[in-house]
N, C-alpha and C positions, 0 to 999 in steps of 0.2 A: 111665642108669636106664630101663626097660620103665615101659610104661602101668602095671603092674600093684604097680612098686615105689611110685613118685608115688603111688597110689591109696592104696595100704597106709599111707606114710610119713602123709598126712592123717589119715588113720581113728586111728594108733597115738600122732597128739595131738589126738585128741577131736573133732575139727571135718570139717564136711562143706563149710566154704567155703574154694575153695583162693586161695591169693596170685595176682595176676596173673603172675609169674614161672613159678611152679606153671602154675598154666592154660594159659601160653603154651607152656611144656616139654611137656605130655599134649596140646594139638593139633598140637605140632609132630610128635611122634610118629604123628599122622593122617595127614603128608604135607600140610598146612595149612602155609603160608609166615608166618611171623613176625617182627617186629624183634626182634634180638639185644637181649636185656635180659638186665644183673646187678643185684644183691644189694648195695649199698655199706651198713655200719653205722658209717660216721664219716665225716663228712667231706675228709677226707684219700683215704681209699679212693673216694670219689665220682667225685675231680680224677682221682683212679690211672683207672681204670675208663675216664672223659672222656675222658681222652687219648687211653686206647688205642684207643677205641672213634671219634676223628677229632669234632671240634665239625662242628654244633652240637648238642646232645644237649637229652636231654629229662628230668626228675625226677620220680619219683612217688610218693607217699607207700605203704608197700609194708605192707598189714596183712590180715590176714583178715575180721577185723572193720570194717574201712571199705572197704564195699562202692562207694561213691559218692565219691570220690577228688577230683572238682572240685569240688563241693559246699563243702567245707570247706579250701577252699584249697589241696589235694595235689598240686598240678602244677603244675609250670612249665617253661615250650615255650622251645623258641630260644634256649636255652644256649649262648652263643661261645664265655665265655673260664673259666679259673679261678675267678677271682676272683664270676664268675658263680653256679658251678655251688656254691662257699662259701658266699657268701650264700641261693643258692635251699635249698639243703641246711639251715640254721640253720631260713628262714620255713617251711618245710613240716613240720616237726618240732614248731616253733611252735605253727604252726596245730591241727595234730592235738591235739596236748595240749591247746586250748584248745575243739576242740569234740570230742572225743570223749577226754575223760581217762579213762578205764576204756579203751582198745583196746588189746591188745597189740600194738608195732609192732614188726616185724622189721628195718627199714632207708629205705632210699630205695631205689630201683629208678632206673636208668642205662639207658636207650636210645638210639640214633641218631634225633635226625630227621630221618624220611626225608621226599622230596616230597610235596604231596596230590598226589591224583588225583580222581578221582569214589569221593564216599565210598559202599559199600554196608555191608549188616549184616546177616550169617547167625546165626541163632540157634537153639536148638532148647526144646523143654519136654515135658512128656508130660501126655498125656489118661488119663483114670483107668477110660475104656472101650479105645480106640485105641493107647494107647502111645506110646514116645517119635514127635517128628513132627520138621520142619526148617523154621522161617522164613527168607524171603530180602526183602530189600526196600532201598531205596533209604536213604542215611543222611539225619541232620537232620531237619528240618521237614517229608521226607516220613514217617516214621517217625512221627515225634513228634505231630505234629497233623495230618497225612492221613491214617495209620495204612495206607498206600499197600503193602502187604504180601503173600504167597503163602506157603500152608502146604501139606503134602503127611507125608504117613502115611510113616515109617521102614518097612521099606527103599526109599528112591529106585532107578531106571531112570533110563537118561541123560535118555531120554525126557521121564518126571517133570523133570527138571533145566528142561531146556529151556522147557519149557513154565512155568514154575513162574517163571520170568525173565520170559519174554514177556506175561505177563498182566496184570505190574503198569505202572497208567496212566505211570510216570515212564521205563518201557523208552524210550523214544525218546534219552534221556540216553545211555542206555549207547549206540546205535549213531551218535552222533556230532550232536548236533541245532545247528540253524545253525552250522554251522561247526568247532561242536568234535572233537575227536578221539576218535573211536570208541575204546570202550573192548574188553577182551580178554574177551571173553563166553565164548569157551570156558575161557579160568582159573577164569569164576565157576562154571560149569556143572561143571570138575573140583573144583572146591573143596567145593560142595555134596552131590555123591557121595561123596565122601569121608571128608565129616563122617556123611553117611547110612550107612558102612561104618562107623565108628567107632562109632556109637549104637548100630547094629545089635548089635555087639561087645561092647560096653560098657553094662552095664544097670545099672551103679552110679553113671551120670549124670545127675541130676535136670535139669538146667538149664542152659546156656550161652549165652553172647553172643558174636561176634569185633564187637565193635565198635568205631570203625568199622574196615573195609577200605578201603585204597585200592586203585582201581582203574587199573591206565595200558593203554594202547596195546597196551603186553605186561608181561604179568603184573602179579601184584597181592601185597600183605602186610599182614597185621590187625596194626592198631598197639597195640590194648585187646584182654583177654581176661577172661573171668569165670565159671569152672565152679564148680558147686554139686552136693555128691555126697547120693543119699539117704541118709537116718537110719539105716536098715539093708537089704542085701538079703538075703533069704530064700534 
């Protein structure tokens, strides 16, 4: 499927929020590295999926309408065995029913877990003078309660990239701080160009997160995604 089928397939059932599956598919298509995620709708298909896909896997409750997936129970990490991913499969299903009974759910969503690394979080939005832009920032409690962040006007230069990393107070992380191992700063720097060609491209994107990203030594993969298309474009 092209960006433009994805695109279309949303709009032609009414919704401008796509699945994480969805979202993951359209920035994979940016050259955005992603974990392989499917679509299981029974249980059984889950274990299929797990298998093939090697433990320990990951499950997530897979809807358009539940935008906030941990909130209400929808995930669960560190899947070994069958009998695991059975049980996790039944509670998440659970749970959704139990706080959001009006959502429509499509499935469970099946990924690999993969390693952390040092988490980051590229996002974008748009200003209603300036247009779409690209956030980049550290994941977690820098995010969340330092609000530790860099934004930069659509279309980015590697330049912008670069610079746009190094400004935030938590950079010292990424280049390896007591001892840790230096993370791959040029992946982040192509990742964010990237996304800054795809916005550019793409003007029927209100809204996105990759979060988090992990980061290793070499290279990096967004294990969360969540695009939000506008109401209409003109």
């Amino acid at each position: 499927m092209s960006t433009k089928d994805i695109i279309d397939a949303v709009r032609k059932d009414n919704r401008v929020n796509l699945t994480e599956i969805e979202s993951k598919l359209l920035l994979s298509k940016a050259g955005i590295p992603v974990t392989e995620t499917k679509l299981a709708t029974s249980k059984e298909e889950a274990t299929k999926i797990a298998n093939n896909l090697g433990y320990p896997v990951v499950l997530k409750i897979s809807s358009s309408e539940i935008l906030h997936k941990s909130d209400i129970g929808g995930v669960k990490l560190g899947l070994e065995t069958e009998t695991s991913v059975l049980e996790a499969y039944e509670e998440i299903i659970s749970n959704a029913r139990i706080h959001e009974p009006n959502a429509k759910i499509d499935g469970i969503s099946v990924q690999s877990n993969v390693k952390t690394g040092v988490e980051i979080i590229i996002g974008s939005s748009k200003d209603a003078q300036f247009g779409p832009f690209v956030m980049f920032g550290l994941g977690g409690v820098f995010v969340e309660v330092l609000k530790d962040v860099a934004f930069r006007i659509v279309p980015l230069d590697p330049r912008d990239a670069k610079e746009m990393i190094r400004e935030i107070k938590g950079y010292p992380l990424l280049e390896g701080y007591r001892g840790g191992a230096p993370c791959d700063i040029s992946a982040i720097e192509e990742s964010i160009i990237k996304l800054s060609n795809f916005l550019n491209e793409n003007e029927d994107i209100k809204e996105l997160d990759l979060n988090p990203i992990f980061v290793y030594e070499k290279g990096l993969i967004a294990v969360d995604a969540r695009v939000i298309l506008e109401n209409s474009i003109n």
